[in-house]
N, CA, C and O of each residue as an XYZ file, in Angstrom:
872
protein
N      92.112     98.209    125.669
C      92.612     98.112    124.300
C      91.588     98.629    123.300
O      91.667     99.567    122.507
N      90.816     97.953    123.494
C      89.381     98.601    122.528
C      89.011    100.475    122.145
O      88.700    101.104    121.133
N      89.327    100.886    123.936
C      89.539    102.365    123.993
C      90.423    102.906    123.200
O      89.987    103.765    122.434
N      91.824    102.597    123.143
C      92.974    102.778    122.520
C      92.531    102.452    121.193
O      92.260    103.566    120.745
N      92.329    101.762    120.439
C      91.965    101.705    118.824
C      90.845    102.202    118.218
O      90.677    102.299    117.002
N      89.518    102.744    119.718
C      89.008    103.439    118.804
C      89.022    105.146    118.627
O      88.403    105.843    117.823
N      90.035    105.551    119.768
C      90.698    106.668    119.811
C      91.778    106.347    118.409
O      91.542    107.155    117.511
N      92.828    105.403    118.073
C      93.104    105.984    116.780
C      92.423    105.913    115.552
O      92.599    106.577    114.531
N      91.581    104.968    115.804
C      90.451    105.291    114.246
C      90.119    106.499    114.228
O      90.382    107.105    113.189
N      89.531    107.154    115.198
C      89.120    108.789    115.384
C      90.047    109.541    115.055
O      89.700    110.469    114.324
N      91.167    109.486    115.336
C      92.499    110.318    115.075
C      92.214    110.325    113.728
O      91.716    111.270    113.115
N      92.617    108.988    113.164
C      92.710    109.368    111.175
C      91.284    109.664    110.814
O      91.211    110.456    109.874
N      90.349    109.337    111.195
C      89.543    110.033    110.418
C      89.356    111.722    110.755
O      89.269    112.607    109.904
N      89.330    111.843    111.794
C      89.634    113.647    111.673
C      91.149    114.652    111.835
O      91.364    115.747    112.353
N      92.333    113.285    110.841
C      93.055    113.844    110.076
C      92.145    114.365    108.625
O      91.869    115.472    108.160
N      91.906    113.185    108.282
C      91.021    112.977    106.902
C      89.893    114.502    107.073
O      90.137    115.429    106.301
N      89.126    114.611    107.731
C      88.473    115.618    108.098
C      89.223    116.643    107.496
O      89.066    117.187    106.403
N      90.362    116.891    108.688
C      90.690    118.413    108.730
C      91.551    118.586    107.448
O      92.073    119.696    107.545
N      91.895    118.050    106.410
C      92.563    117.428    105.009
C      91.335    118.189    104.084
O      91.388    118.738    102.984
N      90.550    118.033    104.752
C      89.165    117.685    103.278
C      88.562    119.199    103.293
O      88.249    119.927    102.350
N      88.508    119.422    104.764
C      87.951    120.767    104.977
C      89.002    122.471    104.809
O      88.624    123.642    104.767
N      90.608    121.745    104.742
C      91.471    122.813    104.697
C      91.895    122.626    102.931
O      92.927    123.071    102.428
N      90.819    121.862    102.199
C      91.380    121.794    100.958
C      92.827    121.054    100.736
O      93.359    120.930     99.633
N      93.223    120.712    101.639
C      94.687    119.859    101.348
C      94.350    118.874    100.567
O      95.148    118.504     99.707
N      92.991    118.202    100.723
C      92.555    116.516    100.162
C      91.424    116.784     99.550
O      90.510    117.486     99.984
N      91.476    116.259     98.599
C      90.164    115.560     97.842
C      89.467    114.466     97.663
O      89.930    113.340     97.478
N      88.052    114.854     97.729
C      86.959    112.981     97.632
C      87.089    112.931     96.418
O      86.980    113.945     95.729
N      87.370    111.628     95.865
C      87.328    110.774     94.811
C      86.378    109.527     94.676
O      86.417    108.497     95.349
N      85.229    109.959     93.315
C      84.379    108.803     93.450
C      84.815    108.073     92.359
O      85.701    108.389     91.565
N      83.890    106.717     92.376
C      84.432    105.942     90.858
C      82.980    105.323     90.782
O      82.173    104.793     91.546
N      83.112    105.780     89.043
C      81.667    105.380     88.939
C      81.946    103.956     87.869
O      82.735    104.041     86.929
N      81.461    103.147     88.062
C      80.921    101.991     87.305
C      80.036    101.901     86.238
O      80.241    101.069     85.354
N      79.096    102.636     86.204
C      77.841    102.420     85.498
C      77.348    103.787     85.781
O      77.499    104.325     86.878
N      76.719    104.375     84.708
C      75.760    105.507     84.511
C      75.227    105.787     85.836
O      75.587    106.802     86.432
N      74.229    104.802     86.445
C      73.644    105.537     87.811
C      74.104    105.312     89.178
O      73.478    105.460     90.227
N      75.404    104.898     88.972
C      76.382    104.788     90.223
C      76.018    105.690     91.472
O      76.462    106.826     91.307
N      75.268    105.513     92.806
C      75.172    106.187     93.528
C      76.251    106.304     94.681
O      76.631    105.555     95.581
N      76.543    107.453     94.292
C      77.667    108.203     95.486
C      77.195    108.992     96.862
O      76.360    109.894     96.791
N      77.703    108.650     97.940
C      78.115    109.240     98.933
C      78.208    110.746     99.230
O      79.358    111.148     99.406
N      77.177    111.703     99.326
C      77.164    113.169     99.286
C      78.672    113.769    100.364
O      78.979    113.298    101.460
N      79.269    114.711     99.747
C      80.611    114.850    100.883
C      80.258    115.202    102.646
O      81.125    115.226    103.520
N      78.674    115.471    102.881
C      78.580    115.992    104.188
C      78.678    114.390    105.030
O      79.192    114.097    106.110
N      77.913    113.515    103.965
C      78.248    111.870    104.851
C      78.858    111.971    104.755
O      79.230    112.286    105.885
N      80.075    112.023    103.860
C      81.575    111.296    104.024
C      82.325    112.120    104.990
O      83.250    111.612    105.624
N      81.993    113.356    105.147
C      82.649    113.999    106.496
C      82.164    113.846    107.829
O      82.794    113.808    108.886
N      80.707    113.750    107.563
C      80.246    112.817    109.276
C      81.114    112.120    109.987
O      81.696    112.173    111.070
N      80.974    111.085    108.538
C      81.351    109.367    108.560
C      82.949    109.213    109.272
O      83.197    108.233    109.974
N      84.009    110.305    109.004
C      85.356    110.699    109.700
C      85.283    111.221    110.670
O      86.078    110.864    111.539
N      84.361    112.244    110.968
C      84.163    113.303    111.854
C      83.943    111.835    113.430
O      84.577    111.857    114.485
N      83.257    111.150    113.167
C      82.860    110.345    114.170
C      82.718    108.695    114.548
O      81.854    107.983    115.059
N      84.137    108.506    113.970
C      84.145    107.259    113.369
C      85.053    106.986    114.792
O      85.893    107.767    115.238
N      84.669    105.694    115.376
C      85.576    105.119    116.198
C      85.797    103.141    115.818
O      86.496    102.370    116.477
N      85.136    102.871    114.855
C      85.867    101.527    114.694
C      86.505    101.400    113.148
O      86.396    102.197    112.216
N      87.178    100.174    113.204
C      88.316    100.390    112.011
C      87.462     99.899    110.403
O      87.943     99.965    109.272
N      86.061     99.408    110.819
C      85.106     99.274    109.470
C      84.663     99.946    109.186
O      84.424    100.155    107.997
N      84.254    100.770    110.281
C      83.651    102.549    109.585
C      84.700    103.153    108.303
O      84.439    103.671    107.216
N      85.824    102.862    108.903
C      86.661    103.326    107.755
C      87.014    102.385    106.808
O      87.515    102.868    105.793
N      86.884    101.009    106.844
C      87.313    100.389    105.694
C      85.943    100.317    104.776
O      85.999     99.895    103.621
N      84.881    100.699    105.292
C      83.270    100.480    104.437
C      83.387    101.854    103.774
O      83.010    102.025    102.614
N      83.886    102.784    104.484
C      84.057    103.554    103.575
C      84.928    103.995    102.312
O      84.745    104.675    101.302
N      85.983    103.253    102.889
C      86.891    103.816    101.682
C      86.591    102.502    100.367
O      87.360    102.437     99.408
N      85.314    101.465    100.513
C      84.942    100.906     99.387
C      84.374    101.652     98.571
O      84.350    101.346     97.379
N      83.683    103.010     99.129
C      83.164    103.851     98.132
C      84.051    104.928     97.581
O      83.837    105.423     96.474
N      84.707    105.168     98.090
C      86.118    106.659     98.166
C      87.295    106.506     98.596
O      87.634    105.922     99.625
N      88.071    107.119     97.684
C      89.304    107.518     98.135
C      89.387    109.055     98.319
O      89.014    109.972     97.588
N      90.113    109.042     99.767
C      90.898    110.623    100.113
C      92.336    110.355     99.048
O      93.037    109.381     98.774
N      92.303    111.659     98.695
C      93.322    111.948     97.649
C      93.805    113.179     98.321
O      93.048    114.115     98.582
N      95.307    113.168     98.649
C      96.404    114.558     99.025
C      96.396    115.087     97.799
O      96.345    114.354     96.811
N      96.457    116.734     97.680
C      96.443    117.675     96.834
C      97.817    117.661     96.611
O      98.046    117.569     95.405
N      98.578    117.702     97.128
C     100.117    118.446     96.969
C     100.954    116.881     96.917
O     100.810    115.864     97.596
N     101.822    117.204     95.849
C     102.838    115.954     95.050
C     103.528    115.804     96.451
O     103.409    114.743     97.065
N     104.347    116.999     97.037
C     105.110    117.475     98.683
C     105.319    115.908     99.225
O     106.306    115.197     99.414
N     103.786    115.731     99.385
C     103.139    114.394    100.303
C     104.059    113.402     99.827
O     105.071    112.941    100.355
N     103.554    113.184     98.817
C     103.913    112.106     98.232
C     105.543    111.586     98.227
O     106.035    110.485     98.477
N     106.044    112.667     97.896
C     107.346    113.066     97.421
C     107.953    112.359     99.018
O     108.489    111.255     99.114
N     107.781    113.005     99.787
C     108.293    112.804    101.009
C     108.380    111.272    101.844
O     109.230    110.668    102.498
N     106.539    110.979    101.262
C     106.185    109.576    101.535
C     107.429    108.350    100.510
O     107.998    107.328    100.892
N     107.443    108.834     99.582
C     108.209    107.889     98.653
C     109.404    107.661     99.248
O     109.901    106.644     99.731
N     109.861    109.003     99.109
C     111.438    109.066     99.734
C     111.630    107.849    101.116
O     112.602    107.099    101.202
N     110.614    107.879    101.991
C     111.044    107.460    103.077
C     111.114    105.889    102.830
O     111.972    105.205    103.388
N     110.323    105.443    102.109
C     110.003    103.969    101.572
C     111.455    103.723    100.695
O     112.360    103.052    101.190
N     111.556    104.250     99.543
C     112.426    103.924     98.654
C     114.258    103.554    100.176
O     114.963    102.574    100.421
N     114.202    104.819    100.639
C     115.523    104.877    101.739
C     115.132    103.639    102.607
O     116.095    102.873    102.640
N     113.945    103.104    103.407
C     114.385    102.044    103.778
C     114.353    100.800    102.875
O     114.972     99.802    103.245
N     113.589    100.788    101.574
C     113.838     99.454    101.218
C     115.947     99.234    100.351
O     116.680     98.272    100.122
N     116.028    100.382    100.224
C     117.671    100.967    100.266
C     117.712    100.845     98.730
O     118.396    100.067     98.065
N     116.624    102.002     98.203
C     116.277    101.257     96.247
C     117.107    103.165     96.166
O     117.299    104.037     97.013
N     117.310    103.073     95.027
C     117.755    104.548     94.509
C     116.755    105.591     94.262
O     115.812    105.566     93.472
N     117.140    106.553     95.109
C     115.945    107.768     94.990
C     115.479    108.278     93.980
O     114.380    108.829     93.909
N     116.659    108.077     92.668
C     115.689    108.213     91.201
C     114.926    107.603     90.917
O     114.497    107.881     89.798
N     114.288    106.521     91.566
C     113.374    105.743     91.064
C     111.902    106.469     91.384
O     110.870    106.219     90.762
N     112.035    107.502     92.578
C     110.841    108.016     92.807
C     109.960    108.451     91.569
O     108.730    108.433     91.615
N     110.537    108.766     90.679
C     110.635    110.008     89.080
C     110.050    109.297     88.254
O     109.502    109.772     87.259
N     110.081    107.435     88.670
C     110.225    106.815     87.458
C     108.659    105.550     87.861
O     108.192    105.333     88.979
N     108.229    104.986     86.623
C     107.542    104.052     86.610
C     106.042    104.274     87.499
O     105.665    105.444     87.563
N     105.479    103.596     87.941
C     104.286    103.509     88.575
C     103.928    104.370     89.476
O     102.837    104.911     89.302
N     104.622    104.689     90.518
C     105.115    105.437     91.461
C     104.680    106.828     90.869
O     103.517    107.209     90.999
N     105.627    107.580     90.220
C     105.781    108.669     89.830
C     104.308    108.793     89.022
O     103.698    109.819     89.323
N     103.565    107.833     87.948
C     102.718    108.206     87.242
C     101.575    108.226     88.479
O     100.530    108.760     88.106
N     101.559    107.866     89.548
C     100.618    107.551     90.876
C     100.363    109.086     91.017
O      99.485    109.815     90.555
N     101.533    109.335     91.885
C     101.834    110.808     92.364
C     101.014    111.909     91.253
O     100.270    112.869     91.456
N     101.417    111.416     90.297
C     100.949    112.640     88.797
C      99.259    112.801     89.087
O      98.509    113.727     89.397
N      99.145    111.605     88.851
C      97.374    111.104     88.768
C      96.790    111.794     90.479
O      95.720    112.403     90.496
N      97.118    111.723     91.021
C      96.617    112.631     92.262
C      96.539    113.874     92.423
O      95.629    114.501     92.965
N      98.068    114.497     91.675
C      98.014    115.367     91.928
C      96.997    116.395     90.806
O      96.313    117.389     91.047
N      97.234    115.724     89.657
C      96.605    116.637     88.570
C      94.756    116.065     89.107
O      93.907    116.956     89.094
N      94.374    114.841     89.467
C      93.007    115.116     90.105
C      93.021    116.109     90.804
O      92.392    117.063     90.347
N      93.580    116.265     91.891
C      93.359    117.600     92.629
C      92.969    118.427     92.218
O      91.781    118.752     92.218
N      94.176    119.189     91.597
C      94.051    120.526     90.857
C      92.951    120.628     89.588
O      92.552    121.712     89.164
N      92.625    119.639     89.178
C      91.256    119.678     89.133
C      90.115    119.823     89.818
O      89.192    120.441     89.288
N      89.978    119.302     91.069
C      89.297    119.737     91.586
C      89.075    121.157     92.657
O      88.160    121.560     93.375
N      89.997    121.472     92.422
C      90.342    122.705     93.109
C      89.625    124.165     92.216
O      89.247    125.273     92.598
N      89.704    123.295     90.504
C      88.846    124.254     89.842
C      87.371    124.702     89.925
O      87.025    125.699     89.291
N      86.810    124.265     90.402
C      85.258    124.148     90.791
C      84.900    125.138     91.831
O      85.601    125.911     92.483
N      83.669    124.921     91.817
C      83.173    125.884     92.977
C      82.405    125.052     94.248
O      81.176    125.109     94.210
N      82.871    124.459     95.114
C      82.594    124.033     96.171
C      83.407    124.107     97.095
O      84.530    124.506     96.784
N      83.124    123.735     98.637
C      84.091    123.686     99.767
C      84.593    122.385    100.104
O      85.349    122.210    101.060
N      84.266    121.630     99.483
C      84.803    120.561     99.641
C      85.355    119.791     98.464
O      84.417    119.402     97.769
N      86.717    119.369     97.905
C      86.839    119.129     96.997
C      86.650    117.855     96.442
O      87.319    116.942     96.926
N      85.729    117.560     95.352
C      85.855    116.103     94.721
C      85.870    115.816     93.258
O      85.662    116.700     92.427
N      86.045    114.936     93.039
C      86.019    114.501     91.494
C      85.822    112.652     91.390
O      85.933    111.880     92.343
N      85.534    112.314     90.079
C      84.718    111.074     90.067
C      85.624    110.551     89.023
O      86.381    111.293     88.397
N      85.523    108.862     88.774
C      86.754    108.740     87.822
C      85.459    107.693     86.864
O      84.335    107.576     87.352
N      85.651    107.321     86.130
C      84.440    106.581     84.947
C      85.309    105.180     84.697
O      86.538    105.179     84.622
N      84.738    104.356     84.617
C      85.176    102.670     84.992
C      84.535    101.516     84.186
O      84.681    100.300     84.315
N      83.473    102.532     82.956
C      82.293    101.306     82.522
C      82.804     99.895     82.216
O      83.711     99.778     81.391
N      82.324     98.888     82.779
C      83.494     97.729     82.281
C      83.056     97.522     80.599
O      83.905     96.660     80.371
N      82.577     97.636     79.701
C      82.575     97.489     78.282
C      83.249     99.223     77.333
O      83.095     99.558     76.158
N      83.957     99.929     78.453
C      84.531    101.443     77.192
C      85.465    101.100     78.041
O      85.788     99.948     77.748
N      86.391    101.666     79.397
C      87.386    101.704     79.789
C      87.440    102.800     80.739
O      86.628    103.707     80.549
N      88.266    102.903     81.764
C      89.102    103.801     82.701
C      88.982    105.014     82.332
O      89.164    104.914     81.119
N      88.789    106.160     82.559
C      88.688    107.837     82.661
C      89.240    108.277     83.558
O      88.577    107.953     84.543
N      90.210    108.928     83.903
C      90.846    109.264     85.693
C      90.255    110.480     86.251
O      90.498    110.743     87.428
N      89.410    111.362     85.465
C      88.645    112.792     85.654
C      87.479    112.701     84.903
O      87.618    112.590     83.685
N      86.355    112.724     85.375
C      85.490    113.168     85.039
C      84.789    114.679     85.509
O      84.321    114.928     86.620
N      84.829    115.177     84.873
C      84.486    116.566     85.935
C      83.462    117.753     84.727
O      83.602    118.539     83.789
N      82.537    117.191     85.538
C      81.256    117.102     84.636
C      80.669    119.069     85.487
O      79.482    119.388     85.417
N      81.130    119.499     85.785
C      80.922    120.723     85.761
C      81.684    121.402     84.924
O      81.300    122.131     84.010
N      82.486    121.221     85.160
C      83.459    122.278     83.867
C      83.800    121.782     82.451
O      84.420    122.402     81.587
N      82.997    119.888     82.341
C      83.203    119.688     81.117
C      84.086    119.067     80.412
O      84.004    118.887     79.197
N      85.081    118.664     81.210
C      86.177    117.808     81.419
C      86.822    116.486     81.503
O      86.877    116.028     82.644
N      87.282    115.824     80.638
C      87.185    114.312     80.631
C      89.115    114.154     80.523
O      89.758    114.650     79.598
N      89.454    113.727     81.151
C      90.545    113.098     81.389
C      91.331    111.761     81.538
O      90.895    111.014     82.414
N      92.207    111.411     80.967
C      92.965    110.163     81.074
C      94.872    110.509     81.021
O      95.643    110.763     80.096
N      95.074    110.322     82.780
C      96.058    110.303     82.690
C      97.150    109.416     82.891
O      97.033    108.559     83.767
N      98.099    109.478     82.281
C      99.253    108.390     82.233
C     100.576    109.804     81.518
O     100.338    110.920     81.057
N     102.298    108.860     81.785
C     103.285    108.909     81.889
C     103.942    108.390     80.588
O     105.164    108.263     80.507
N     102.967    108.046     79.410
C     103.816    106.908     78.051
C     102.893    107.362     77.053
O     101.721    107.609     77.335
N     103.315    107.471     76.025
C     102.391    107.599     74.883
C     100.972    106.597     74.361
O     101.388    105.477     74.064
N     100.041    106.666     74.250
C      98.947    105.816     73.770
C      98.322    106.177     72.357
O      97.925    107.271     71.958
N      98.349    104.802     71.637
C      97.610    104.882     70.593
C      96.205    105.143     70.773
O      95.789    104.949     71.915
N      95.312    105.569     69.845
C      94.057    106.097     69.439
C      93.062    105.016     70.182
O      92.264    105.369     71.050
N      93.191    103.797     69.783
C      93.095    102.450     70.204
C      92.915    102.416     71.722
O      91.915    101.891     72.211
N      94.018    103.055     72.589
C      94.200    102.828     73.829
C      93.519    103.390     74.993
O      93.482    102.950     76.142
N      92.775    104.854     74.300
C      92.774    105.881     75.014
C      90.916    105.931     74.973
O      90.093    105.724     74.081
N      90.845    106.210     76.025
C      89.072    105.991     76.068
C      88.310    107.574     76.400
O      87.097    107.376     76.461
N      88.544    108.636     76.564
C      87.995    109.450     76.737
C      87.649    109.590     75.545
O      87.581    110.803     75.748
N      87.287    109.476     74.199
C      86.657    109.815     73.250
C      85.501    109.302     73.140
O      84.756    109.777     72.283
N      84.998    108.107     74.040
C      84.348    107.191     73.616
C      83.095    107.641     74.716
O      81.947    107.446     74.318
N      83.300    108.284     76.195
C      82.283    108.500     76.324
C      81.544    109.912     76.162
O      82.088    110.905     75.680
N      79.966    109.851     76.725
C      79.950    110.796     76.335
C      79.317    110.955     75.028
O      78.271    111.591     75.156
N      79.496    110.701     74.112
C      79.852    111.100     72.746
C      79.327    112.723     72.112
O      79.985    113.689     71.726
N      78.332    112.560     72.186
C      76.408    113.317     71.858
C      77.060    114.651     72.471
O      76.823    115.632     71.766
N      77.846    114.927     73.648
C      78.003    115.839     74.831
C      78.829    116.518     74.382
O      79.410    115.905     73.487
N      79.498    118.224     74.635
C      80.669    118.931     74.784
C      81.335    118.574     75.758
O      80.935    118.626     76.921
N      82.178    118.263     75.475
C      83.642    117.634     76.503
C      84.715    118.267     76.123
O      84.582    118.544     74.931
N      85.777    118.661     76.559
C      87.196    119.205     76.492
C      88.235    117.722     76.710
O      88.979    117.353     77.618
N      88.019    117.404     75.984
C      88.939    115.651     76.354
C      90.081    115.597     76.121
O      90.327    116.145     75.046
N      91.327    115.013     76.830
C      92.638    115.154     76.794
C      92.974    113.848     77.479
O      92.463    113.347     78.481
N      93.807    113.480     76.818
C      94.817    111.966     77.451
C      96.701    112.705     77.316
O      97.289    113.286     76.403
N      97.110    112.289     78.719
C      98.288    113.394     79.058
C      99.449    112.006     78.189
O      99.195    110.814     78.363
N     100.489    112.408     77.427
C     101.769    111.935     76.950
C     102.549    112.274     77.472
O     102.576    113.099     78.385
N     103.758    111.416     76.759
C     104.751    111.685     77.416
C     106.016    112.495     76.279
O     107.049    113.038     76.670
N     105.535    112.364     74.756
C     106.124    112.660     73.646
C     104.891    113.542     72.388
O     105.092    114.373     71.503
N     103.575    112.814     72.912
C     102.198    113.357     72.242
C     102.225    114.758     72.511
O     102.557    115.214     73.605
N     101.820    115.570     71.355
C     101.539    117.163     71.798
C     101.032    117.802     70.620
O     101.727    118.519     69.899
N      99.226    117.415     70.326
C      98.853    118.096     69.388
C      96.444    117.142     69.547
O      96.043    116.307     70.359
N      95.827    117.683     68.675
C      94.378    117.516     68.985
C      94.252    116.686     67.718
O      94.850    116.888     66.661
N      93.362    115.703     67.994
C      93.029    114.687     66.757
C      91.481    114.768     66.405
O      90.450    114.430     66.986
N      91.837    115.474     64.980
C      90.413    115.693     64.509
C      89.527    114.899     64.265
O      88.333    115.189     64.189
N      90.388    112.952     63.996
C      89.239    112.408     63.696
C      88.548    111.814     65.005
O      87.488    111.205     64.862
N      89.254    112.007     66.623
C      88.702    111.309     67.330
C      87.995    112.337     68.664
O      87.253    112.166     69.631
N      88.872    113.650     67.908
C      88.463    115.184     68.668
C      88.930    114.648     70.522
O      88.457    114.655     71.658
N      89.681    114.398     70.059
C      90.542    114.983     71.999
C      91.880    115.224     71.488
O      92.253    115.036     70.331
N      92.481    115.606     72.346
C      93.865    116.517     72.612
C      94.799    115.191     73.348
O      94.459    114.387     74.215
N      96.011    115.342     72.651
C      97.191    114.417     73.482
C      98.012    115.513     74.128
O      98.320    116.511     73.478
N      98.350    115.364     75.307
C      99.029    116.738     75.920
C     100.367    116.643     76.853
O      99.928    116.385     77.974
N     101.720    116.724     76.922
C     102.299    116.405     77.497
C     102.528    116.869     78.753
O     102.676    118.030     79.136
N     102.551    115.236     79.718
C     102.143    115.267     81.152
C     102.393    116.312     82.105
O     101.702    116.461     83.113
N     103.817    117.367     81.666
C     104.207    118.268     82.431
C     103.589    119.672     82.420
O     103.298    120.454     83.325
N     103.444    119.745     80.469
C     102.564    121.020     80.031
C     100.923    120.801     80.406
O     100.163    121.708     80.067
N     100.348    119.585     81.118
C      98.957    119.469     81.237
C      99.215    120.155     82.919
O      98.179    120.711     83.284
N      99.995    120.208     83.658
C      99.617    120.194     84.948
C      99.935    121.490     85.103
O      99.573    122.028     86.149
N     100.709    122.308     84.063
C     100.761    123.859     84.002
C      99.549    124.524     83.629
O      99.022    125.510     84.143
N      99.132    123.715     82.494
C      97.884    124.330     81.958
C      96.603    124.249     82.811
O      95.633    124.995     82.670
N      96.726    123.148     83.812
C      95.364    123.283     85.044
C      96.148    124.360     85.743
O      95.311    125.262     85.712
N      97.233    124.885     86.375
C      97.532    125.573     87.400
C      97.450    126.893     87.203
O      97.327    127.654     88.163
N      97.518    127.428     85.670
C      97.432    128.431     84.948
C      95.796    128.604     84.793
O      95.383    129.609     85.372
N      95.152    128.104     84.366
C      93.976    127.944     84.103
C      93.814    128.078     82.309
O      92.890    128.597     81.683
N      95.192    127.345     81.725
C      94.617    127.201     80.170
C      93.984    126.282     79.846
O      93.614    126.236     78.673
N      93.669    125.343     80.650
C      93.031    124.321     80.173
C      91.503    124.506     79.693
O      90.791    123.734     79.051
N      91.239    125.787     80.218
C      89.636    126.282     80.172
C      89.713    126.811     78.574
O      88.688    127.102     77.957
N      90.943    126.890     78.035
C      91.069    127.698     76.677
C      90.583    126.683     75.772
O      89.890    126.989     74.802
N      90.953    125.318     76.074
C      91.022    124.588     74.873
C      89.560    124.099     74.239
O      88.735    123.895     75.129
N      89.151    123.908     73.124
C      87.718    124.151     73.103
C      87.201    122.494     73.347
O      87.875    121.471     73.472
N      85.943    122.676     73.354
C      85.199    121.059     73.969
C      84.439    120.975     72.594
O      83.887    121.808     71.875
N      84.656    119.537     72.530
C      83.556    118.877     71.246
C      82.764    118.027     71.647
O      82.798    117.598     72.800
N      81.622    117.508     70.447
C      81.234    115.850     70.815
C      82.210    114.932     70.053
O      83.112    115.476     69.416
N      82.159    114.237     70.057
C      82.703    112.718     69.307
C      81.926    112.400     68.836
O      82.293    111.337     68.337
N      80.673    112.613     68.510
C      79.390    111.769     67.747
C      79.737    112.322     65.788
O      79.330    113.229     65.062
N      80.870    110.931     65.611
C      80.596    112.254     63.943
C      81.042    110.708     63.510
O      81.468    109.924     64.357
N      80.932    110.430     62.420
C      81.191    109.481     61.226
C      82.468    108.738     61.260
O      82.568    107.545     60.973
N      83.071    109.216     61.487
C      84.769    108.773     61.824
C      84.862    108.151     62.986
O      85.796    107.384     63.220
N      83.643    108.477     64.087
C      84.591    108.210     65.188
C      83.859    106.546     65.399
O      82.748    106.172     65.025
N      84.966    105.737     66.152
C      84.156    104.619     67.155
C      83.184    104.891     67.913
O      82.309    104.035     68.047
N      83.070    106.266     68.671
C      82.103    106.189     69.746
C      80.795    106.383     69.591
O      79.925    106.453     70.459
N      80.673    106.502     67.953
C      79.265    106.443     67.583
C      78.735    104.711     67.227
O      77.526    104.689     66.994
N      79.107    103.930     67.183
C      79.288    102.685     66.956
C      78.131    101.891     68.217
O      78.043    100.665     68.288
C-alpha cells in the first residue's frame, strides 16, 4: 500500500511538473510582509519532480499554489461538479466560481508576460493595507481583481508601493475610466483580460501615489 501512494504522490507531482515546464501552469507566491521569503522555482520543481509522500506536497503547497493557465480547465472542471451536484450550468458564469476562474486566469496571462521559463507571480497580503492578486514587480504591475464594482475605499492597490511607478488597475464590472486623485485605473473585467492578451496593458502609463490627496501617503 505504501508503494501504491507513493507512486501516486509522484504521479501529481510530475503532472504539476510537466504543467509548469510546458507553461500550461503557473507558481503563485503570497507575500505577507515586505521580506517574505519564497521558494526559488528550481526547488519547487525538484520538490514535484521527486516527491513520493503526501506532505512533501501538502508542505509545499503552504508556500504555493500551482495555478492552470487556461479558463478550458476550469470550465470543464466546473461543469463536471455543477452536473453532479445537478445545480444549473449558468451558474458556472456566475458568483465566486466564475470570479475564481477570472483571477487565475488573468494571473496567468500575466505571467506569461515576463521573461522566464517558468511561470510565476506573487500576490501582496500585508495584514494592515489589504489583498493585491498581482504583483508583478518586473513589468511594474499591481493588480486587484474581482467581478463587482469597488469603491475608492475598497480597493488597495493604490496604497502600496506608493514612492514607486506602478501601472495599477482594480478590474469592474461597470467601472471604466483612471482616478486622478488615487492614480489607478478601474477597468472592466472582460476589456482587462483583452488588454493583457493584446499586450495594451503595457500602454497604460504607471504612477506613484505619493501626492497630497492620496491615503497612501498617510
Amino acid at each position: 500500500m505504501q508503494s501504491i501512494n507513493q507512486y501516486k504522490q509522484h504521479h501529481i507531482g510530475r503532472i504539476l511538473w510537466f504543467l509548469l515546464w510546458a507553461g500550461l501552469a503557473s507558481i503563485e507566491h503570497k507575500r505577507i510582509k515586505p521580506k517574505t521569503q519564497v521558494s526559488t522555482s528550481g526547488y519547487i520543481l525538484e520538490t514535484l519532480d521527486n516527491c513520493r509522500h503526501k506532505k512533501e506536497l501538502k508542505d509545499l503547497f503552504k508556500e504555493v499554489s500551482i495555478c492552470i493557465g487556461s479558463p478550458l480547465y476550469y470550465t470543464r472542471i466546473g461543469e463536471d461538479i455543477l452536473e453532479r451536484m445537478n445545480v444549473n450550468i449558468e451558474k458556472l458564469c456566475k458568483g465566486m466560481l466564475f470570479g475564481k476562474m477570472m483571477e487565475l486566469y488573468i494571473r496567468s496571462a500575466l505571467a506569461q508576460k515576463k521573461v522566464q521559463t517558468i511561470l510565476t507571480s506573487h500576490k501582496l497580503d500585508y495584514p494592515d493595507i489589504g489583498e493585491v492578486d498581482v504583483w508583478d514587480n518586473e513589468n511594474r504591475i499591481l493588480c486587484e481583481i474581482g467581478t463587482r464594482d469597488k469603491s475608492d475605499d475598497e480597493v488597495n492597490v493604490y496604497k502600496y508601493f506608493p514612492e514607486h511607478r506602478f501601472t495599477r488597475i482594480c478590474t469592474s464590472n461597470t467601472k471604466d475610466y483612471f482616478s486622478e486623485k488615487y492614480q489607478y485605473y478601474q477597468v472592466l473585467y472582460a476589456k482587462f483580460c483583452c488588454m493583457i492578451d493584446t499586450g495594451d496593458i503595457f500602454k497604460l502609463k504607471s504612477t506613484t501615489t505619493c501626492n497630497k490627496e492620496s491615503t497612501a501617503c498617510e
